[in-house]
C-alpha positions in Angstrom: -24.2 37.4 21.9 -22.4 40.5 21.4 -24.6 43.3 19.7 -22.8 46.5 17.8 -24.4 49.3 16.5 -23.5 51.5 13.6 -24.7 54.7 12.0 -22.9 56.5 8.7 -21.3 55.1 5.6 -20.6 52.0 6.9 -21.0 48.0 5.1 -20.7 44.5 6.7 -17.6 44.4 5.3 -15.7 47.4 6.7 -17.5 45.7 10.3 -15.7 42.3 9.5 -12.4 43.9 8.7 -11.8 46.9 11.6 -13.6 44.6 14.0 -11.6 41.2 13.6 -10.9 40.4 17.1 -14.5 41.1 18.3 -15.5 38.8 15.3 -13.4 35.5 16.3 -13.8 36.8 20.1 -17.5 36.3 19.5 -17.0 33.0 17.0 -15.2 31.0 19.9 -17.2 32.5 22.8 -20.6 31.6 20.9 -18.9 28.0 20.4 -17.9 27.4 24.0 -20.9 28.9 25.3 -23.9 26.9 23.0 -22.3 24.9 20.4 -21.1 22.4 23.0 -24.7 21.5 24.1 -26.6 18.2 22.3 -28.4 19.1 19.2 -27.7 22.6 19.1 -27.4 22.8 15.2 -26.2 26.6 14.7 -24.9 29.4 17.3 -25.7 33.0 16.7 -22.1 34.7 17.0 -23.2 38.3 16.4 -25.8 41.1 16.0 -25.0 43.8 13.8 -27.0 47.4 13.2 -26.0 49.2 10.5 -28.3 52.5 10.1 -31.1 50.9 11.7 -30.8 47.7 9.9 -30.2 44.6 11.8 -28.1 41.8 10.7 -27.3 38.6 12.6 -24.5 36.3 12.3 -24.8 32.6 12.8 -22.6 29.8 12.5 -23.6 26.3 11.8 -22.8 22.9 13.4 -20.7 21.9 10.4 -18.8 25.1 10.6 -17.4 25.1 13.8 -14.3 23.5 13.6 -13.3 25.7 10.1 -14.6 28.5 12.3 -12.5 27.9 15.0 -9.0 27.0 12.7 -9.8 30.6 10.9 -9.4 32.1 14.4 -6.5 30.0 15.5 -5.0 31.7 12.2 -6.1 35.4 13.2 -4.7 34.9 17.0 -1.2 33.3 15.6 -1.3 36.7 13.6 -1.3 38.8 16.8 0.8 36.2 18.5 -1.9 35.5 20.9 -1.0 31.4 21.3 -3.1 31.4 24.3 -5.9 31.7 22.8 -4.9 29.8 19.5 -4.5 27.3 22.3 -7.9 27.4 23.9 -9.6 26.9 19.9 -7.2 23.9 19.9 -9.1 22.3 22.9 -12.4 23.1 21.8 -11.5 21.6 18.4 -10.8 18.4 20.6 -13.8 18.8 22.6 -16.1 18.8 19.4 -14.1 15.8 17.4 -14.6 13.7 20.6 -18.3 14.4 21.0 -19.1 13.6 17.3 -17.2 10.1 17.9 -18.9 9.9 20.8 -22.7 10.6 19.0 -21.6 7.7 16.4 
């Protein structure tokens, strides 16, 4: 999990939006990495400090595949089909392992 750390007149938001490609770097990298494995229900994407005060992201089971479309939208942004390409095959990977649990 990727940690950044903050000081100044800084808010989460201003973090989401100057740091976008960190973000859905760390969404799909926290996926790959620990959302693939059995019964892992939520993946912590990202540890934010702000001023001392720690925030963590995490993304649930049942928002992976939304999470992963939202960066396939960023990355066809910046042209990056690559790695539009990769979320694609996770997106795959996940669908096929929940018909797979049924």
């Amino acid at each position: 999990m990727k940690s950044l750390r903050f000081n100044g007149d800084i808010t989460l938001d201003d973090v989401f939006h100057h740091h976008k490609t960190l973000v859905y770097d760390s969404v799909v990298q926290a996926i790959e990495k620990h959302g693939m494995k059995k019964g892992k229900d939520e993946v912590e994407v990202l540890s934010i400090s702000i001023n001392g005060v720690d925030h963590t992201v995490n993304l649930s089971r049942s928002k992976f595949v939304d999470g992963l479309y939202n960066a396939i939208k960023f990355y066809e942004e910046l042209e990056e089909y690559e790695k539009c390409q990769h979320c694609l095959t996770l997106i795959n990977q996940l669908k096929k392992k929940e018909l797979a649990s049924r």
